[in-house]
C-alpha positions in Angstrom: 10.6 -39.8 36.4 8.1 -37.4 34.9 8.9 -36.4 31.5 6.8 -33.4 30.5 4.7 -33.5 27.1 6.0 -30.9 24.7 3.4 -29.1 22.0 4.0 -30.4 18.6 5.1 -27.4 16.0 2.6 -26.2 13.9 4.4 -27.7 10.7 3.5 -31.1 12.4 -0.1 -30.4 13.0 -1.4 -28.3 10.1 -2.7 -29.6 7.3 -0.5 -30.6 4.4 -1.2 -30.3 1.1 -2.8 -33.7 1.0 -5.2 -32.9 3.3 -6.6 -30.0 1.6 -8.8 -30.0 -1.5 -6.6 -29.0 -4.7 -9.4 -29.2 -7.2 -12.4 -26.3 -7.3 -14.8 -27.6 -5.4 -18.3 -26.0 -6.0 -17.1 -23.4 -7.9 -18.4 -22.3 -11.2 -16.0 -20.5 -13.8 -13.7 -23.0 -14.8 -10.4 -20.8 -17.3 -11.5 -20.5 -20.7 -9.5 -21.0 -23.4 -7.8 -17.5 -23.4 -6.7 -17.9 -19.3 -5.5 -20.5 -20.3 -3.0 -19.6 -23.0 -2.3 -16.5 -21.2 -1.3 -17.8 -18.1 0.9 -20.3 -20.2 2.6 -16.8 -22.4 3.2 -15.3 -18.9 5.6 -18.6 -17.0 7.2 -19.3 -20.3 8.1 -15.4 -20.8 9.1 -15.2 -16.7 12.4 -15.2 -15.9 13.7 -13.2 -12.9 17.3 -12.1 -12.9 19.3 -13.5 -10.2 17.3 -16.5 -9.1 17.4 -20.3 -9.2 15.0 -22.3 -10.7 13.8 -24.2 -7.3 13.7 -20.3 -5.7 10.6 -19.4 -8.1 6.9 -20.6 -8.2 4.9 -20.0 -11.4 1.5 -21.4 -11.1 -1.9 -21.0 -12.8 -5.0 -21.8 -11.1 -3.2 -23.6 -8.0 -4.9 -23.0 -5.0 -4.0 -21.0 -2.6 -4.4 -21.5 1.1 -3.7 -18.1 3.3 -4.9 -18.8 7.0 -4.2 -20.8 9.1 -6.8 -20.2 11.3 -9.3 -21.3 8.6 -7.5 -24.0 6.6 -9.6 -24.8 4.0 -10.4 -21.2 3.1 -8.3 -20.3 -0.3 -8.6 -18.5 -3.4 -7.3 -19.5 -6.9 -5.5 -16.7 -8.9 -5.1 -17.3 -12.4 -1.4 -16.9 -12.0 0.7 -15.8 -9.3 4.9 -16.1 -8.9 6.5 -16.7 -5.5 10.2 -15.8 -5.5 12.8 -16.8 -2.3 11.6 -20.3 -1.8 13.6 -21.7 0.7 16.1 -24.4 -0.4 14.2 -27.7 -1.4 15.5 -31.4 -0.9 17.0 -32.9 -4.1 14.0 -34.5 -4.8 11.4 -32.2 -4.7 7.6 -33.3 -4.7 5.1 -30.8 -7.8 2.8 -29.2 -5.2 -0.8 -30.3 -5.4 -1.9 -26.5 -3.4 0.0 -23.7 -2.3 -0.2 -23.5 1.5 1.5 -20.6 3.0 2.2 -21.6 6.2 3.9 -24.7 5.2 6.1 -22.8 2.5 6.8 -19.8 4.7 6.2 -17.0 1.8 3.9 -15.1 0.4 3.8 -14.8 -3.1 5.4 -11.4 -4.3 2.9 -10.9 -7.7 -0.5 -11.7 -8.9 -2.4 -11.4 -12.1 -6.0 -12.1 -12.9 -7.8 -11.8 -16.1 -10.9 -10.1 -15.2 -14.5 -11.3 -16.6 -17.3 -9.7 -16.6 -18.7 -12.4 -13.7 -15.6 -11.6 -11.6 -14.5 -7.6 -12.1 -16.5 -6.9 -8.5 -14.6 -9.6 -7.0 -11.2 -9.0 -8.9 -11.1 -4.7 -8.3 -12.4 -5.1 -4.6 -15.8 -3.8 -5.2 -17.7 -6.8 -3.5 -17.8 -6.5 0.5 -17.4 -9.6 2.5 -20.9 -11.2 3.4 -21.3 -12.4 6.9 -20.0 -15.8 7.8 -17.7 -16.2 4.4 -14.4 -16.2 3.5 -12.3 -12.4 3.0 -13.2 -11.7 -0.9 -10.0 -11.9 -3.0 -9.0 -8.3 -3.0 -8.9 -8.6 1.3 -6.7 -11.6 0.8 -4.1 -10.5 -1.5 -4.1 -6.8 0.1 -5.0 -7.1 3.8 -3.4 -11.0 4.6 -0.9 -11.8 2.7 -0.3 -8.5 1.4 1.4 -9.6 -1.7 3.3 -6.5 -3.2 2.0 -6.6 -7.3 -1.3 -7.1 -7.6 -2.2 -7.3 -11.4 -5.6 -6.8 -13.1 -5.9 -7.6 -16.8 -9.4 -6.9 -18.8 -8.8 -8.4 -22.2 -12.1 -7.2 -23.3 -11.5 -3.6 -22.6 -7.6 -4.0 -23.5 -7.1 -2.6 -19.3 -4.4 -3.1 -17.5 -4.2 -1.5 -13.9 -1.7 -2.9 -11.0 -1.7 -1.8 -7.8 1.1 -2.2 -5.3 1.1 -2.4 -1.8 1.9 1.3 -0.3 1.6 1.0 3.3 -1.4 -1.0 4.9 -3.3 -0.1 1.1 -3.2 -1.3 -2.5 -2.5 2.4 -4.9 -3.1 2.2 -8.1 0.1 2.8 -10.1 0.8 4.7 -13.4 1.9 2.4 -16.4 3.7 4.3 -19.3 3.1 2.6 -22.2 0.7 -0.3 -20.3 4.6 -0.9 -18.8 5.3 -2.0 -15.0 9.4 -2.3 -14.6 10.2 -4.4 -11.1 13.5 -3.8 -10.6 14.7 -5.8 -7.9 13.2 -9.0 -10.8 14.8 -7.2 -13.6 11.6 -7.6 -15.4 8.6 -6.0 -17.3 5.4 -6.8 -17.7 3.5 -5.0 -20.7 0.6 -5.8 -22.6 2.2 -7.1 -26.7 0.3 -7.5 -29.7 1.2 -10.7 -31.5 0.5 -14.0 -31.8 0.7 -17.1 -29.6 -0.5 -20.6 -30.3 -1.6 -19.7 -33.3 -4.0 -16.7 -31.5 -3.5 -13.2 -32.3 -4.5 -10.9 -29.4 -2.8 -8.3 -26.7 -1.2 -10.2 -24.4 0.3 -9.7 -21.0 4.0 -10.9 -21.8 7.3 -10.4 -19.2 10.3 -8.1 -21.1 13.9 -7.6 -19.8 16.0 -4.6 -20.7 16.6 -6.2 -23.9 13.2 -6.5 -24.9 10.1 -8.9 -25.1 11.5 -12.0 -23.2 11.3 -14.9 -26.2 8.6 -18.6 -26.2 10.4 -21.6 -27.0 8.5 -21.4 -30.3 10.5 -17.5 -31.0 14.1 -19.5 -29.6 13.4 -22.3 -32.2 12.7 -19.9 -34.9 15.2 -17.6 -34.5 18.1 -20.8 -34.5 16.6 -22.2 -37.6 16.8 -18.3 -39.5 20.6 -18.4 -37.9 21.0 -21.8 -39.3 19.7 -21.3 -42.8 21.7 -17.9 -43.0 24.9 -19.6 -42.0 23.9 -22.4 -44.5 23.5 -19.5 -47.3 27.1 -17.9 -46.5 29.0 -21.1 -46.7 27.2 -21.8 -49.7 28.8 -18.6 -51.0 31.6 -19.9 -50.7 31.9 -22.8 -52.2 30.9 -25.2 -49.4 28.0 -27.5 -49.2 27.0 -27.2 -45.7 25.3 -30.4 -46.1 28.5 -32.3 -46.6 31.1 -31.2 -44.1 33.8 -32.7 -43.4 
C-alpha cells in the first residue's frame, strides 16, 4: 500500500547551530577592552524580577541569526537579553549562536556601544547596499522588531534608546540617563564608579532599591558586616575568634 511522504518540519531541516559559523568571520572590529568589561557590568548587574534562570539569555558578542530565508545572514550585538525561553531539558547544551528560529523568540533588549567606525551602522544612518544583508538597525527594528533597542556612546557620555512604537523605533526621553522596564522590574542608567579596577560611566541595571550590586560589591559588603559584628562582640567581652 502507498504510504504518502510527509515534509519534514522546519526544526528538522534548518540549520542548527552547528552548522552555522559562530566566530566573526571576515569582520574587522574585534570588542576592545572597554566592550568588553561593559558587557560583563551589564549580565552581572541583570536580574529580572519574576524569572528563572534557564528563562533568560545574556550574551555578548554571540551571533545572531534572524532569517530564515537567508541562514547565514546575522549580526553580532554587543549584548542583548532574551527573556521567556521556553523550558529547556535538564541538561542543557551553552549555545554556540543564537538562531531565532530554532529558539522561537526574539530577544526583548539590545545594547551596543557605539564607535566612531560603527555610529552610521548602530543609529540607522547607513542604507542597505544592493545584494547585502539588512543593516543592523532594519534587523533589530523591521525583523525581529525587538522592543529596547539601546545605543551607548561612551565617548560622548550618550545614551539614547528607542522602543518599538508601532511598525517604528521612537526615540524615548530618559530622566536622569534612566529607562525603567516595568514588566522586568529593572533600570538601566548610566553610573559613575569603578569596575575591574576602571573608573568610567557605565551602563549598569538598578531595581527599585537601587544600583543592582557585582559579586565584588556582595563580597565587600559581607566582609564590612562581618568585621562590624566582630567589633560589637568584641565590646562585649567576646573574642569572636574563639567561639564556642
Amino acid at each position: 500500500m502507498y504510504q504518502p511522504i510527509h515534509p519534514r518540519s522546519p526544526l528538522e531541516t534548518m540549520p542548527t547551530m552547528y552548522d552555522l559559523p559562530s566566530e566573526l568571520v571576515g569582520e574587522s572590529g574585534l570588542p576592545d577592552e572597554f566592550h568588553i568589561i561593559q558587557a560583563a557590568l551589564l549580565t552581572e548587574t541583570c536580574q529580572p524580577f519574576g524569572y528563572l534562570p534557564e528563562e533568560i539569555l545574556l550574551a555578548s558578542d554571540l551571533n545572531l541569526y534572524y532569517d530564515p530565508r537567508h541562514t547565514q545572514w546575522y549580526k553580532r550585538p554587543d549584548w542583548y537579553m532574551v527573556v521567556d525561553l521556553p523550558k529547556v531539558t535538564s541538561d542543557p547544551e551553552m549555545r554556540l549562536s543564537y538562531l531565532v528560529w530554532q529558539e522561537g523568540i526574539s530577544p526583548f533588549l539590545v545594547v551596543e556601544l557605539l564607535s566612531p567606525g560603527t555610529e552610521a551602522e548602530d543609529l540607522g544612518r547607513r542604507l542597505r547596499e544592493i545584494n547585502q544583508p539588512p543593516t543592523k538597525w532594519e534587523v533589530y527594528e523591521r525583523i525581529l522588531r525587538i522592543p529596547y533597542y539601546v545605543v551607548y556612546d561612551r565617548y560622548e557620555n550618550n545614551l539614547r534608546v528607542f522602543k518599538i512604537s508601532g511598525d517604528r523605533y521612537e526615540a524615548i526621553a530618559l530622566p536622569e540617563n534612566r529607562l525603567w522596564i516595568e514588566n522586568l522590574g529593572l533600570g538601566l542608567g548610566l553610573w559613575q564608579g569603578t569596575y575591574r579596577n576602571f573608573s568610567s560611566l557605565w551602563l549598569r541595571w538598578y531595581d527599585r532599591t537601587g544600583w543592582i550590586p557585582t559579586l565584588a560589591e556582595k563580597a565587600e559588603a559581607e566582609s564590612q558586616r562581618a568585621d562590624r559584628l566582630a567589633a560589637y562582640l568584641r565590646s562585649q567581652g567576646i573574642d569572636p575568634d574563639n567561639l564556642p
